[in-house]
C-alpha positions as CSV (number, residue, x, y, z in Angstrom):
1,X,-16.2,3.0,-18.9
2,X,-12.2,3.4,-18.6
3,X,-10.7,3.1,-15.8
4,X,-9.0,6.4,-14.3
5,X,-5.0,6.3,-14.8
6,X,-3.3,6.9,-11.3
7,X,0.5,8.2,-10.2
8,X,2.1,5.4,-7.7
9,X,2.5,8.5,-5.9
10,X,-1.5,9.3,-5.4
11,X,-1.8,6.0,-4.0
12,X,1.0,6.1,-1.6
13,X,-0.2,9.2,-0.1
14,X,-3.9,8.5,0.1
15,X,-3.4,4.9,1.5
16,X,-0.5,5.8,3.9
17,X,2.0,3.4,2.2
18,X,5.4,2.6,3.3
19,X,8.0,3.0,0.3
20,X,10.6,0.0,1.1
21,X,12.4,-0.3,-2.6
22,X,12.4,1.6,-5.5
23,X,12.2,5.1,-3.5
24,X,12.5,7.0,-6.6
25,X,10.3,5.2,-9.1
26,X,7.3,6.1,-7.3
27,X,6.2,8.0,-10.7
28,X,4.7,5.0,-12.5
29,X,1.5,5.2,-13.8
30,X,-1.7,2.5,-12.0
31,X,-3.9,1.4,-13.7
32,X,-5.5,-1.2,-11.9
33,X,-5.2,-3.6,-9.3
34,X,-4.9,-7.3,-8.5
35,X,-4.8,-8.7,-5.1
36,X,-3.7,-12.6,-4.6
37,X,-0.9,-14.6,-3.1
38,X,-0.7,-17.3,-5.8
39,X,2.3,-16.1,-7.7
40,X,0.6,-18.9,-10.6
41,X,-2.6,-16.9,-9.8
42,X,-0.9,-13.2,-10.7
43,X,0.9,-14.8,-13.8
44,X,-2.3,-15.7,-15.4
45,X,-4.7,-12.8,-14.1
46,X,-2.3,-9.2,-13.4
47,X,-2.3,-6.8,-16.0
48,X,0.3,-4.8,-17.0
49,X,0.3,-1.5,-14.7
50,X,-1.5,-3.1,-12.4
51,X,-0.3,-2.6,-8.3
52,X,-0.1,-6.2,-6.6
53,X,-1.9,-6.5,-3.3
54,X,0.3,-9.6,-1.1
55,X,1.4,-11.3,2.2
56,X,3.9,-12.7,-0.1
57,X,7.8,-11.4,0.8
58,X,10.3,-13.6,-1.2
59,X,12.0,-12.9,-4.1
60,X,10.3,-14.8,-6.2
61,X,7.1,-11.9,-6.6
62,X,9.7,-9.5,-8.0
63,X,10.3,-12.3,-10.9
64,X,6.6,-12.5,-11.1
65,X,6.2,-8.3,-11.0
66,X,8.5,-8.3,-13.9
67,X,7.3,-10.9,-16.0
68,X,3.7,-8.6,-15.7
69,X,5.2,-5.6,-16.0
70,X,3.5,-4.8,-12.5
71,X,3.7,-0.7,-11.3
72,X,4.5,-2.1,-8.3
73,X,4.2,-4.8,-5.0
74,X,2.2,-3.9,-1.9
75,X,3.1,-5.9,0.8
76,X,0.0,-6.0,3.5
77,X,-0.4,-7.2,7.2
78,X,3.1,-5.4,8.5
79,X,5.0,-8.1,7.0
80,X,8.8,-7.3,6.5
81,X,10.3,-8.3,2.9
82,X,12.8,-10.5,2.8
83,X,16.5,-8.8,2.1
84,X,17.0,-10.6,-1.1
85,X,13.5,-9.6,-2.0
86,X,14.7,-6.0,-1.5
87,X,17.8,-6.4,-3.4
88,X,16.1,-8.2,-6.0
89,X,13.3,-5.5,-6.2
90,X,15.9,-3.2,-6.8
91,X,17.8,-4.7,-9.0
92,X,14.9,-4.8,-11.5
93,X,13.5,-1.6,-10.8
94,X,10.4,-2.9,-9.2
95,X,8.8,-0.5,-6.6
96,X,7.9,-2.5,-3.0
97,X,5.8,-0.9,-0.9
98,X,4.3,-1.6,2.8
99,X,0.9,-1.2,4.8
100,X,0.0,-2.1,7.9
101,X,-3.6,-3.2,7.0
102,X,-4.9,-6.4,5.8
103,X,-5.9,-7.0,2.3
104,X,-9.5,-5.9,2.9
105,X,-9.3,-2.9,4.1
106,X,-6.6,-1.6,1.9
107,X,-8.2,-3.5,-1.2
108,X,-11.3,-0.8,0.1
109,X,-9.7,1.9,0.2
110,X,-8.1,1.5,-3.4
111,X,-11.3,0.8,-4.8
112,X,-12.6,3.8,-3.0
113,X,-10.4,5.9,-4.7
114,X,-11.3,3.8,-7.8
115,X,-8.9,1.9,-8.8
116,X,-10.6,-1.3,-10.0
117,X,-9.5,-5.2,-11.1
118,X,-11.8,-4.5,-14.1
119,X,-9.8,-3.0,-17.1
């Protein structure tokens, strides 16, 4: 079965995400989603499209987002990115967004709405 195609957007309204860079680029397409805080883990597993579930805020993930071709970062827990994370985020186009929850609970929800790791 294929995987429904999300907007960014959709998923940043239903799961109450912060938008911290790329404000405007919030139009990308989802289609799936990957959740890890192994940057050698998300080079070898993400897909492209997919939205990056991580504690992780240094600028290294954007090099990893870009290298992927990731729709964007999701940064759990309430953690605050680094600035040069932001800069570099922006710099490369990559949209960073926030949440307050943990991984599980937001990893529900997205899989709720059905996005999946399987595509």
């Amino acid at each position: 079965m294929k995987n429904k195609i999300f907007q960014l957007t959709e998923i940043i309204k239903a799961c109450g995400l912060e938008k911290v860079s790329g404000k405007n680029l919030a139009d990308r397409p989802v289609e799936g989603g990957y959740a890890s805080d192994l940057l050698s883990d998300v080079m070898a597993n993400a897909k492209k499209n997919d939205i990056w579930i991580t504690l992780q805020i240094h600028p290294n993930i954007v090099a990893v987002a870009v290298l992927k071709e990731l729709s964007a970062i999701i940064i759990i827990n309430g953690r605050k990115p680094e600035p040069e994370m932001l800069e570099k985020a922006a710099k490369e186009g990559i949209p960073v967004l926030a949440s307050p929850l943990p991984a599980f609970e937001l990893i529900g929800r997205l899989y709720g709405m059905g996005v999946s790791g399987l595509h």
